[in-house]
N, C-alpha and C positions, 0 to 999 in steps of 0.2 A: 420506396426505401431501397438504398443500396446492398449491394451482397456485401461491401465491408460493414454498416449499420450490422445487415443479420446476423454477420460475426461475432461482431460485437456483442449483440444482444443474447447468442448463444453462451458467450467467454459471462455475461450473467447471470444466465441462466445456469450454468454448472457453480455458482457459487453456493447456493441453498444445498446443491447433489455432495462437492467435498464435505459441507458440515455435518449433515447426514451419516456417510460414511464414519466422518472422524469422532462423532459424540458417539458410535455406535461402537466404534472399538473401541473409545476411551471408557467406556460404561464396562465393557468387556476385560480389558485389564481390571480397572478395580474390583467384579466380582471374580476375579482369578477363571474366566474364560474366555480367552484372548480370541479373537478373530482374525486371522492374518489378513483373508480377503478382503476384510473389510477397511485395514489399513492401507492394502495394496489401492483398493477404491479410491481412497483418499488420495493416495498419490496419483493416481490415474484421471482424476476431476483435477487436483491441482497443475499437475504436468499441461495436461490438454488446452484448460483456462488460460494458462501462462504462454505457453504457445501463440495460442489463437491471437494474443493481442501481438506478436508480431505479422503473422498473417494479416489481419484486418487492416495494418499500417500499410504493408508492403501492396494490398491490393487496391486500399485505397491512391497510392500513390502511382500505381503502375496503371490504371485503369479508370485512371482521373475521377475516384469516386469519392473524392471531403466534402465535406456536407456541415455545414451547422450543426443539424443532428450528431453527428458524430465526433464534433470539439464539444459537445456533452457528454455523448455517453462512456467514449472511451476513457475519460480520466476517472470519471464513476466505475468502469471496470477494473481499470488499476485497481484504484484504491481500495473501491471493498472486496476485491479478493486477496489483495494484501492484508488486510485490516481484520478481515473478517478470518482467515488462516490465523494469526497473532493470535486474537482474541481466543478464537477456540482449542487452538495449542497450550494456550496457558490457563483457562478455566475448566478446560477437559482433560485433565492430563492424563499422557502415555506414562509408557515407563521414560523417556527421554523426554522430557517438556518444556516450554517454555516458563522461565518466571512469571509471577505476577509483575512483576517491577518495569517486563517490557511492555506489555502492552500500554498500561500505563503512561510510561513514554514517552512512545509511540503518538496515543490519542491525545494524549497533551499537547504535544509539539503542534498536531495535524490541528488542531481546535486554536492554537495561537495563533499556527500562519494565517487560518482563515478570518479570524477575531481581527489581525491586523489587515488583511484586504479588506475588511470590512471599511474599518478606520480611516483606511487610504482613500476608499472610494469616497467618503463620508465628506471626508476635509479636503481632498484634494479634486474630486471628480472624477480622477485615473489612476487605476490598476493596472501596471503592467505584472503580468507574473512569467517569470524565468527562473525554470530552477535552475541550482547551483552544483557547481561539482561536489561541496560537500553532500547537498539534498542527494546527488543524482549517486553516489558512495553509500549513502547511509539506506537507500531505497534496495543497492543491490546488496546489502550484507544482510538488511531486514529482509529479503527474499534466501542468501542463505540459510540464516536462520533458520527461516521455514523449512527449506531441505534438510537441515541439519534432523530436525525433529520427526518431519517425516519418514525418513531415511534411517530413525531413530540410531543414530551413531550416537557408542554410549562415550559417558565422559566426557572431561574439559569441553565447557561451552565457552570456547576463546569468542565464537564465531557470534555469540550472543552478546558479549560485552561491548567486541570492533561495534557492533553494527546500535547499540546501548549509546557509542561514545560518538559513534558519527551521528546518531540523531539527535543527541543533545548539541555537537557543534555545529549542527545544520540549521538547526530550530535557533540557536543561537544568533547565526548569520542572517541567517533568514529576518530576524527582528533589527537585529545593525542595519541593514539594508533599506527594511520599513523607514527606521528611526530617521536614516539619512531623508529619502524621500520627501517624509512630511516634514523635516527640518527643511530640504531644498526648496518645498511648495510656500514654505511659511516665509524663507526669504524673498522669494519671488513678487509674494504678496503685499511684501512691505515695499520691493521696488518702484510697486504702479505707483 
C-alpha cells in the first residue's frame, strides 16, 4: 500500500473522531454545558481530514504513487467527510447550525448524479464523470458552510444558501449533461 493510500485512509479514519467530538458538544449545548474543547476537537479532525486530502494528492503525484486503490478511496474520502460534516451539523445542532433543508440537498443531488451514472453506464456502456465548475463551486461553499458552523460565526447564513443555490444548479447541470449523453448514445444507435 502506498503512503498516499495510508493518507488517505487516515483523512477516513478521522471521519468517525470529528462526529464524536461534534455529537458530543452538540449534546452539550442543548443541556446548557457547553464544551469548548470538544468543539475545538471538531475543528481539529475536520481541519487535519481536509488537509490531508491535499497532501495525499500532492504525494501521490510527486512520488509517482496513483494506484487503483486510490481513484477509490480518495473520492470516498471527500465525500464522506463532506457528507458526513453536513449531516451532523444539521441533525446535531450547535448554537450556529446547519438547516435541515441542506443536507437534504445536498444527498439528493449526490444520490441523482450517481442514479444517473448508473443509467449511463446501463444504456450506454460508458461513464465518463467530469465535474463541473458549477459542481466544483457548489463543493467549495458546501465546505464553507461547514467552516461557517464550526467556526460558529453567528448570524446571516449568506454562505449556506450561495452554496444551497450552487448545489441545486450543479445537480441541475449535472442531469443536462446525463440527458445530453444518452440523447448523443441513442442517436448513434440509430445511425448503425
Amino acid at each position: 500500500m502506498t503512503f498516499a493510500n495510508q493518507i488517505t485512509l487516515a483523512r477516513i479514519s478521522l471521519i468517525p473522531v470529528f462526529v464524536v467530538f461534534a455529537v458530543y458538544y452538540a449534546d452539550g449545548v442543548q443541556n446548557g454545558n457547553e464544551v469548548t474543547w470538544l468543539r475545538w476537537g471538531a475543528v481539529g479532525a475536520f481541519v487535519i481530514a481536509a488537509a490531508s486530502d491535499a497532501l495525499d494528492g500532492w504525494v501521490a503525484r510527486r512520488f509517482n504513487q496513483r494506484s487503483a486503490l486510490g481513484v477509490v478511496l480518495d473520492p470516498i474520502a471527500d465525500k464522506g467527510l463532506l457528507l458526513t460534516a453536513i449531516i451532523t451539523l444539521s441533525l446535531f445542532p450547535w448554537k450556529v447550525a446547519l438547516p435541515l433543508w441542506f443536507p437534504v440537498l445536498v444527498v439528493a443531488r449526490d444520490i441523482v448524479i450517481l442514479t444517473g451514472c448508473g443509467l449511463l453506464k446501463f444504456f450506454t456502456g460508458n461513464v465518463e464523470v467530469r465535474p463541473s465548475l458549477l459542481g466544483k463551486v457548489a463543493t467549495a461553499l458546501q465546505m464553507a458552510a461547514v467552516a461557517w458552523v464550526l467556526l460558529q460565526i453567528p448570524r446571516e447564513q449568506w454562505v449556506v444558501w450561495m452554496a444551497g443555490i450552487f448545489t441545486l444548479a450543479s445537480g441541475i447541470g449535472y442531469v443536462w449533461r446525463g440527458m445530453e449523453a444518452l440523447g448523443g448514445a441513442g442517436r448513434a444507435a440509430g445511425d448503425v
